[in-house]
GUTORZA-567195 format. One record per residue (C-alpha): residue in one letter; x, y, z. Coordinates in steps of 0.25 Angstrom, whole numbers, plus 5000, padded with zeros to 4 digits. Layout:
BEGIN
AXYZ ...
//
This chain:
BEGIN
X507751274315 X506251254319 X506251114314 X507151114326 X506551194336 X505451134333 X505851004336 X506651054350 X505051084353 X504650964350 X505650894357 X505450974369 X503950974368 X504150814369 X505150804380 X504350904389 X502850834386 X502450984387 X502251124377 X502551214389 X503851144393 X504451134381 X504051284379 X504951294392 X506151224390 X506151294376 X506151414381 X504851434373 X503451484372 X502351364372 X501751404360 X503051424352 X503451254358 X501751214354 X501851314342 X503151224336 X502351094340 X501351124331 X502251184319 X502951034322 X501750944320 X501151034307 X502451034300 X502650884304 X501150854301 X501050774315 X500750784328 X502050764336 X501450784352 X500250764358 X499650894367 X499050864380 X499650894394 X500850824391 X501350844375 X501550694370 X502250634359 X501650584345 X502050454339 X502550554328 X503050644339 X503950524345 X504550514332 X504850644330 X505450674344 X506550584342 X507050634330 X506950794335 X507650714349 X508750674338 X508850814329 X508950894341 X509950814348 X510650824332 X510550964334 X511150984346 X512250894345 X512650974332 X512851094340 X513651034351 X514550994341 X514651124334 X514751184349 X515951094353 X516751154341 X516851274349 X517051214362 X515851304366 X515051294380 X513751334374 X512451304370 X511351224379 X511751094387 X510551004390 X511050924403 X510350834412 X510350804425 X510050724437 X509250794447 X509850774461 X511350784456 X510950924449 X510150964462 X511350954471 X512650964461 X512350974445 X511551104446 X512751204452 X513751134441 X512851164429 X512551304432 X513951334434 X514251274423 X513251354416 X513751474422 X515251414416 X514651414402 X513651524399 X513551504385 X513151364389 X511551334392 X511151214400 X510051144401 X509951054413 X508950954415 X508850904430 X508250754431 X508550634432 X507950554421 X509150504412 X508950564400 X509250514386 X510350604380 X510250544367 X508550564366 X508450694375 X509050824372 X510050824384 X511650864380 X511950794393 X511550724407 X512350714420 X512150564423 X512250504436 X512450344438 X512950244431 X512850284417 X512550164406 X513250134393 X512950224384 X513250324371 X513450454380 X514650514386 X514650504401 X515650624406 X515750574421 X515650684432 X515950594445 X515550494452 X514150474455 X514150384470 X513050324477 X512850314491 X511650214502 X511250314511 X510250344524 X509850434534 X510450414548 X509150404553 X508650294542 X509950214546 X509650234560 X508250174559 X508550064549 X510150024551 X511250044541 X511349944532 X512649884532 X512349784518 X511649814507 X510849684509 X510349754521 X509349854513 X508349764513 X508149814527 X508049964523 X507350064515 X507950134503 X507550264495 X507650244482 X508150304468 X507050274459 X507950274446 X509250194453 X508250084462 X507050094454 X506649944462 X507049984476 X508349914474 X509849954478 X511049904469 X512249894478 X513649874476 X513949724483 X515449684482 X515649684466 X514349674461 X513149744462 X511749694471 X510249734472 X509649764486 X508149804487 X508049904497 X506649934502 X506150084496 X505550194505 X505550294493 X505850294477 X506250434471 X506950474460 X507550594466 X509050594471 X508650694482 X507250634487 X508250514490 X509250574499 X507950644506 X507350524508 X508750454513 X508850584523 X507350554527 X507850424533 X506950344523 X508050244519 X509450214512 X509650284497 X510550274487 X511150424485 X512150494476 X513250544484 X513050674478 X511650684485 X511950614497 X513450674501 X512950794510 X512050714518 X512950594520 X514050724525 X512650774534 X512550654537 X511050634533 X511450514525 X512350404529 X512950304518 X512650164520 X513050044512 X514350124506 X515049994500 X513749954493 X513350094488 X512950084472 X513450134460 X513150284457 X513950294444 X514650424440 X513950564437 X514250584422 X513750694411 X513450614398 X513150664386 X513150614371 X514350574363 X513850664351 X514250774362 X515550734368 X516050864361 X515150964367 X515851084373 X514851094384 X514650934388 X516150954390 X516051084399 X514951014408 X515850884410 X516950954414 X516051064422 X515350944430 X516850864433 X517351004438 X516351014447 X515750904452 X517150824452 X517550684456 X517650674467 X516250764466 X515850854479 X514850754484 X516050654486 X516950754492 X516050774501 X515750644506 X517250624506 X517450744515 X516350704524 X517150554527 X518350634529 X517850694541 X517050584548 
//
């Protein structure tokens, strides 16, 4: 048992770059995480991290991280089998999550679920890097997109739509484009990780086309774009599940609806060595219960064309 906590340190102390926050996501002490590092390194007879403002991995320590990666991941997976004998909600779930779709729907869902399952205890990590679920010890992540071939199971929870859309005022001083060829003439907003070359790809009959749009900002942040789009800086490609309330305010206004991209589906995935985890199961089904298809963003927008 202290090989293992030892390397769960390790592992932690690597991921983190830093003693203090590995002590915190441990729950504890710094000189118990350094005191484990050091006991590590003497018994392996090498040095595994190199100290200085940011904890570094060695040559040794590279090798060694992905092998604790594997035996902890090992580990785990043992006990979710063990666990889904009993059909038991319980235990810790590591979930990651995109950071504008928790902001304004995920996070009400996973605490009520929490509140569902109190022998359940999750650990939610908010951000939008894609992590590797194979490498990194996450038990699942919400995906949003189109999700690529792959060796995990994708549970999809809706449908994830995109919309092009402006301010009122931006439209007013610039014209509503009617073609997508007509972006040239405009300024965009753009999604750093979807447009990382200031270029737009649009549905055009049956295929797909490119259309450079001219950037007055970059960001990688879901909200900092429909800010921007409300600022009357320039057309942006939104989520309907960020953009709905303002398209029903009316600070925003769709344009360009029969060429508006691909936003792929809004799925959990997880590995296959898990499909019969008790609590991967309860959170699927806890996340189609209550987000839906058609989710509430849609219906919204649906009541809102109703009624004009």
């Amino acid at each position: 048992m202290n090989k293992l906590n030892e390397m769960q340190a390790f592992v932690t102390v690597a991921d983190t770059g830093s003693m203090s926050e590995a002590a915190r996501q441990l729950g504890a002490a710094k000189s118990m995480v350094s005191q484990r590092m050091a006991q590590l390194e003497k018994r392996l007879g090498s040095t595994l991290l190199e100290r200085g403002r940011q904890a570094r991995l060695t040559e040794s320590g590279e090798v060694f991280y992905r092998y604790c990666q594997r035996i902890l991941a090992q580990v785990d997976e043992a006990e979710e089998a063990v666990q889904a004998f009993g059909a038991s909600v319980s235990g810790t779930l590591r979930l990651a999550a995109p950071m504008a779709f928790s902001v304004r729907y995920l996070a009400p869902v996973l605490a009520d679920f929490a509140a569902r399952y109190p022998q359940l205890r999750l650990d939610v990590e908010v951000d939008d890097r894609r992590v590797n679920l194979h490498e990194e010890r996450y038990d699942a992540a919400i995906r949003i997109g189109e999700l690529p071939d792959s060796s995990l199971v994708a549970k999809t929870i809706t449908a994830n739509r995109h919309i092009i859309c402006a301010s009122p005022a931006y439209l007013a001083a610039h014209g509503t484009p009617q073609t997508p060829q007509a972006l040239a003439r405009h300024f965009a907003i753009h999604y750093v990780n979807r447009e990382p070359h200031g270029m737009w790809t649009l549905p055009v009959d049956t295929g797909l086309e490119s259309f450079r749009v001219r950037g007055r900002m970059r960001t990688n942040s879901g909200h900092q774009l429909m800010e921007a789009a409300r600022a009357g800086l320039g057309l942006t490609i939104l989520p309907t599940f960020l953009a709905a309330p303002d398209i029903v305010s009316g600070e925003l206004v769709e344009v360009l609806a029969p060429h508006a991209p691909r936003g792929g589906s809004i799925s959990l995935v997880y590995r296959r060595s898990q499909r019969a985890s008790a609590k991967l199961q309860a959170l699927a089904g806890f996340l189609g219960e209550r987000i839906g298809n058609p989710p509430p963003w849609e219906r919204m927008l649906a009541d809102h064309a109703a009624r004009r």
